[in-house]
N, C-alpha and C positions, 0 to 999 in steps of 0.2 A: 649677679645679685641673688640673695637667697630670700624669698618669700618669707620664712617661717619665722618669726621674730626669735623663738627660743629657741634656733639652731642659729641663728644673726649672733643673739647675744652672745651663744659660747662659743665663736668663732671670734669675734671680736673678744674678747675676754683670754682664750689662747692666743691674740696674734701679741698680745701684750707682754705674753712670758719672752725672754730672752732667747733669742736663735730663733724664734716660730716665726714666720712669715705667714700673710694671710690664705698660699694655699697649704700646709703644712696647718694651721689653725684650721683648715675648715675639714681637712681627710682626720683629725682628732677628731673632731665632733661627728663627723659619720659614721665614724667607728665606734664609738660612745654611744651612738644611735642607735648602731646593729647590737651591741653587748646585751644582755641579759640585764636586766633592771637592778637587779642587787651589786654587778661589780658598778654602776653608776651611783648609787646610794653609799658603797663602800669608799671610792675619791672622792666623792663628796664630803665625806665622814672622816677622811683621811686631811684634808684640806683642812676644816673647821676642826678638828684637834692640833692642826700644827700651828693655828692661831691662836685659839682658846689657850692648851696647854702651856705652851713653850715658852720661855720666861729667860732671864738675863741669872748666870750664877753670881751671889753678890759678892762672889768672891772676887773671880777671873773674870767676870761676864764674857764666859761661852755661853750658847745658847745650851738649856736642859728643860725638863720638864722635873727635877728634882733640885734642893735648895738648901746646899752647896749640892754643885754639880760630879757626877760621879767619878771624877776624873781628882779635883777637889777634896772629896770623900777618903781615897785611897791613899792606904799608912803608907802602903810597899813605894808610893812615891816620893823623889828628890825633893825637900821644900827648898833647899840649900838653892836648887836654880828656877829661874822663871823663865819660858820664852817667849817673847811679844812678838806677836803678831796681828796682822792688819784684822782680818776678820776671823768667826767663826769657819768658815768653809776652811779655811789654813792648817787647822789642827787633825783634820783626817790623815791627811796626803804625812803629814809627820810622824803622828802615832803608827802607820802602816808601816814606816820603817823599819819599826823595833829600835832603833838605837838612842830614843829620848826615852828616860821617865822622871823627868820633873815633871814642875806644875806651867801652865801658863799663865799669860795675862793677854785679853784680846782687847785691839786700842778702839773695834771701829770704824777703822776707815786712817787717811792718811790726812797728815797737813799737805794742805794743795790751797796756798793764795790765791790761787786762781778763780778758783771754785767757791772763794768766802770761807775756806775751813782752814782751823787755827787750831791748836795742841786742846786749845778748853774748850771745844766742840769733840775731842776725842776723850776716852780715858786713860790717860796722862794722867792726872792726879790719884786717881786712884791708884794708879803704878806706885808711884812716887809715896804714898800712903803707906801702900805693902811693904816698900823697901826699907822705909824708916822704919815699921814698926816689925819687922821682921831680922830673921838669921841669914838672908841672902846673902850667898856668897858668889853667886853668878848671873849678869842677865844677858840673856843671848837677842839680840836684835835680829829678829829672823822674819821683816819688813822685805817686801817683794823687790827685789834689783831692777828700777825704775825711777824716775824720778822725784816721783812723790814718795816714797819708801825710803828714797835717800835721804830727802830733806827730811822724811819721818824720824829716821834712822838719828843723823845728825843733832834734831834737835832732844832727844833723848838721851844721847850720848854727854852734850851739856849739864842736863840735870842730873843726870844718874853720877857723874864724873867726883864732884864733892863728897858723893857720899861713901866714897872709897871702896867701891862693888863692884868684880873684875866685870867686864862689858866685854863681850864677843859679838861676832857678825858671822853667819853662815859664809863658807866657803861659797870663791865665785866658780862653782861650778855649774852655778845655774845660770843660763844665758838672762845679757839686759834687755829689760821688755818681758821677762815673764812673768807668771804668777805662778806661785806655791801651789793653788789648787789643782795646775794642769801640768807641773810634773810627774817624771816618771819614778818610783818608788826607790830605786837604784842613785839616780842625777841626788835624791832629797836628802837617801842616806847618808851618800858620800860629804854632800855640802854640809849635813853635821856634824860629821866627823871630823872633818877640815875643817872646823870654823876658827878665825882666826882672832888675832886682838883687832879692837875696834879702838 
């Protein structure tokens, strides 16, 4: 039990992040404790900009802190293809590739019945939006090889299907059950390379 309330709370506050356990949450805060007062001012300050700041691009909605996002912004890329994926975290691990440069489209999350979440709790229409009112000629479905990624997958593949826009699927060289964020650079390349008709 820790006496100190304002070492309680920032432990309890870390054990809240994902993977931190409450001793893993309380050796952060000790160590925060022994730091020098400015780098604890500085993650603080670091924290409250990635709130304040950070904002939905109202194009793609990636997450940026610029509006169209800079990814968006940029001539030298493909509009001809979009690649959906589930969230923001998705588009690092792809960009490190090299071998994408179109634009994306981020959905938010997946259809999961399960969960209460349905295609109009994601952005789905906004896809659908870009497609009609655009030149695509490609959308690469590049939703996590998982369940709900599939059913994601799937029910995209219905809509986009009418509007006569070639539709691809990432090669399955990524195992089922993973996610895009924790592949490895090499597995993400290849799988774009190889992607095949959906």
């Amino acid at each position: 039990m820790i006496s100190c309330k304002p070492v309680a709370n920032l432990v309890e506050a870390f054990s809240k992040l994902p993977g931190i356990g409450p001793k893993s949450a309380q050796r952060l805060a000790y160590y925060l404790l022994r730091r020098p007062d400015e780098e604890g001012r500085n993650l603080a300050g670091a924290i409250l900009a990635l709130k304040e700041k950070i904002g939905l691009c109202s194009v793609c909605f990636n997450i940026t802190d610029c509006d169209p996002c800079l990814i968006c912004q940029d001539e030298e890329r493909d509009r001809s293809k979009i690649c959906v994926v589930e969230r923001p975290s998705d588009i690092p691990p792809l960009e490190r590739t090299g071998k994408y440069r179109g634009v994306y489209h981020v959905l938010h999350g997946t259809v999961s019945p399960a969960q209460g979440i349905g295609p109009a709790e994601l952005k789905t229409e906004q896809l659908l939006y870009r497609l009609r009112d655009s030149s695509v000629a490609e959308v690469i479905l590049a939703t996590n090889p998982n369940l709900e990624g599939e059913t994601t997958a799937m029910y995209l593949r219905r809509m986009i299907l009418p509007l006569g826009i070639h539709i691809t699927r990432l090669a399955r060289g990524l195992p089922f059950g993973a996610d895009l964020e924790y592949a490895d650079d090499m597995t993400l390349g290849q799988a774009l390379e190889g992607r095949q008709e959906f």
